[in-house]
C-alpha positions as MATLAB code, in Angstrom:
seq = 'XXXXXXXXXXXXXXXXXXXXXXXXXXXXXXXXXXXXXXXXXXXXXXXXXXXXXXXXXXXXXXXXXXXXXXXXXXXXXXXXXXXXXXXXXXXXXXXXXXXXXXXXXXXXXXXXXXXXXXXXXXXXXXXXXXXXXXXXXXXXXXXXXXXXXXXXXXXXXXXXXXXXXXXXXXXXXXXX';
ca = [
       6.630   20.174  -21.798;
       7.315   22.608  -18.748;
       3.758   22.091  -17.440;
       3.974   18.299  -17.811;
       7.639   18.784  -15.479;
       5.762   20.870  -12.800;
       2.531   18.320  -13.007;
       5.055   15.064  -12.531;
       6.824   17.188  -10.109;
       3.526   18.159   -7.818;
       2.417   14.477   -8.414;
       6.072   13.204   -6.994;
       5.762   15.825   -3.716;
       1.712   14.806   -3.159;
       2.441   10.691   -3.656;
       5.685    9.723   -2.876;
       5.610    9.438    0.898;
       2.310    7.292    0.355;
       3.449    4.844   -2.191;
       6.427    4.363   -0.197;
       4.236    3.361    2.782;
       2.362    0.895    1.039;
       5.416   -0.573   -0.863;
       7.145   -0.713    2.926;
       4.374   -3.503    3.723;
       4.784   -5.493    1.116;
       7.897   -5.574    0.563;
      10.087   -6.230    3.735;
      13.390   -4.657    2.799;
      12.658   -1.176    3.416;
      15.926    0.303    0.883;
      14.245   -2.013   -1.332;
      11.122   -0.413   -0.921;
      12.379    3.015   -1.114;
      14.159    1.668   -4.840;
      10.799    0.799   -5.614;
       8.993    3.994   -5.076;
      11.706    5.706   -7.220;
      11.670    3.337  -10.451;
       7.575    4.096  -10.052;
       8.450    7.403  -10.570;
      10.941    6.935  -13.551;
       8.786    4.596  -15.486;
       5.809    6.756  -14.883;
       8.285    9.703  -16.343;
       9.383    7.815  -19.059;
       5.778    6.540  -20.380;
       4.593   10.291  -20.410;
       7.695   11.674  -22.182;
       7.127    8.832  -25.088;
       3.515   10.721  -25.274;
       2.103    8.319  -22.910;
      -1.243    9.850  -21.459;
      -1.997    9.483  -17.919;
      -5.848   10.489  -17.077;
      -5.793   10.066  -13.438;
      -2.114   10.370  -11.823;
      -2.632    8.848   -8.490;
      -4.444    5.480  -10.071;
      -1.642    5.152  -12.742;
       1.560    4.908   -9.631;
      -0.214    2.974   -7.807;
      -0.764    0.250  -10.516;
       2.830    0.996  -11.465;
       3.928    0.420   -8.453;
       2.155   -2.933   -8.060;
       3.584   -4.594  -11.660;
       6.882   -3.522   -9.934;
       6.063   -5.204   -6.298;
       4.721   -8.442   -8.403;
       7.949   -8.296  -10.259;
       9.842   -8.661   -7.165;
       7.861  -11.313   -5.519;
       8.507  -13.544   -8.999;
      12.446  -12.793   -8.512;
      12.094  -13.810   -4.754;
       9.432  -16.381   -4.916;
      11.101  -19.264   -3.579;
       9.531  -18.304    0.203;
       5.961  -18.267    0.828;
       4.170  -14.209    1.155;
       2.612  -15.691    4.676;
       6.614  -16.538    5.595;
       7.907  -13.217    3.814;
       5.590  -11.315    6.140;
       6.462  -12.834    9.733;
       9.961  -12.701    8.912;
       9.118   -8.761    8.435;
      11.451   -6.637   10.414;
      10.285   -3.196    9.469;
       8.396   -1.980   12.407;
       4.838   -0.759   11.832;
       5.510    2.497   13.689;
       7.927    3.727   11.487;
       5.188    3.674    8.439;
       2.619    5.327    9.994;
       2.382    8.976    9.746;
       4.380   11.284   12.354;
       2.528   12.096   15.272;
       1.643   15.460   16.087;
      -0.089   15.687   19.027;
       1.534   14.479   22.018;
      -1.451   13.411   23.658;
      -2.622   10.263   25.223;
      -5.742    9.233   22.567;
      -3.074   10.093   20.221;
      -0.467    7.411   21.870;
      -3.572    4.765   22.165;
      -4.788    5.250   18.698;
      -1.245    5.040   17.394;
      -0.676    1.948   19.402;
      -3.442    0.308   18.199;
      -3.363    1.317   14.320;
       0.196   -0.363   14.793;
      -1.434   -3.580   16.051;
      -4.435   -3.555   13.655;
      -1.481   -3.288   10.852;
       0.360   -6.277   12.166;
      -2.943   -8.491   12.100;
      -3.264   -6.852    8.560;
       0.009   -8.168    7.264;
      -1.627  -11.809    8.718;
      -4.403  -11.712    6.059;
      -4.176  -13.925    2.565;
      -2.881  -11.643    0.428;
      -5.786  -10.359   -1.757;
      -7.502   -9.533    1.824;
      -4.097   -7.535    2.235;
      -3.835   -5.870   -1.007;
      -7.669   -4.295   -0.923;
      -7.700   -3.448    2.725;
      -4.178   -1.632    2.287;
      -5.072    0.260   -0.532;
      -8.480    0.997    0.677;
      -7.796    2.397    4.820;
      -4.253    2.816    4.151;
      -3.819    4.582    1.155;
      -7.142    6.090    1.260;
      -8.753    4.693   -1.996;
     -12.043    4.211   -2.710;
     -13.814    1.069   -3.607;
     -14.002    2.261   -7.545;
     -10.196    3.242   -7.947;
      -9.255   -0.224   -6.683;
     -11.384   -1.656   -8.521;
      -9.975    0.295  -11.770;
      -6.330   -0.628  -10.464;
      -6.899   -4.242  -10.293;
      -8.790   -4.644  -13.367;
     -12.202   -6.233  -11.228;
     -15.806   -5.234  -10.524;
     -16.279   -2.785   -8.117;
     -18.800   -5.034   -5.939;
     -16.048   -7.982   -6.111;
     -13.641   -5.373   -4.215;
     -16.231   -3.909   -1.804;
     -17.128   -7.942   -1.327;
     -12.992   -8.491   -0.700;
     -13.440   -5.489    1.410;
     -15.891   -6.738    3.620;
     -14.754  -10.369    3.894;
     -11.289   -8.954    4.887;
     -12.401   -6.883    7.674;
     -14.605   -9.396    8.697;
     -11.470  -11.766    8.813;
      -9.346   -9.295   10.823;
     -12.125   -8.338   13.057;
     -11.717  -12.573   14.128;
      -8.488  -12.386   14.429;
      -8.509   -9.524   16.929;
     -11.663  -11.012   18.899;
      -9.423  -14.555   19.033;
      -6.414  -12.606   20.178;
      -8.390  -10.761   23.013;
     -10.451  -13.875   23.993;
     -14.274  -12.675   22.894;
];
């Protein structure tokens, strides 16, 4: 039982900060967000202390965490996702990661991982959910695929079709 504690533990230190991220753009009440992240963690707990068994750790929050952000858009679904997300007023800045460097490139590449976020949160929603999990959270085509229960060439298709999507909104924006 102790090594199962210091496993959940290590798991809570590695993932938190990241599930909170992605549960911060979906869900635009950031203490809300935050509640989220936490009842992940406590459900995730309580499945493995009723002998639950969890293969691959970071695959199992991260669905957990998405029943949970589905449960709250059924309690709130009287507005639209597309209205939820321009009435957003967490900024973008404050969920990307610290920066470090102090440098210019590092100013212009924050800047602009800001903007390519906003666009992001412009997307139909399973464009949003795939490109999130996959440049965001850093999964790979296979472990979304496994979270969402489809083929992996459907999600590398979703992929593709979503960047291509965002990639027209930028060119529109700029005037190419």
């Amino acid at each position: 039982m102790r090594d199962r504690q210091r496993e959940f533990g290590e798991a809570y230190s590695r993932y938190a900060d990241e599930l909170f991220r992605h549960c911060s753009l979906r869900i635009k009440d950031r203490e809300r967000a935050l509640d989220l992240t936490q009842e992940t963690f406590m459900k995730a707990w309580a499945f493995i202390e009723r002998g639950g068994e969890v293969r691959e750790v970071r695959p199992f929050l991260y669905r957990t965490l998405r029943n949970l952000i589905i449960d709250e858009y059924r309690k709130i679904k009287p507005h639209s996702l597309e209205a939820m997300i321009e009435n957003e007023d967490v900024s973008v800045e404050v969920l990307l990661p610290a920066d470090e460097t102090n440098t210019l490139e590092a100013a212009i590449d924050r800047f602009e991982g800001a903007h390519a976020l906003e666009v992001l949160n412009t997307l139909p929603e399973p464009y949003k959910e795939v490109l999130l999990l996959r440049y965001v959270s850093g999964f790979s085509p296979s472990e979304i695929a496994t979270e969402l229960g489809e083929s992996e060439n459907a999600v590398s298709v979703r992929i593709h079709r979503g960047l291509k999507k965002m990639r027209k909104l930028l060119e529109e924006e700029n005037g190419i």
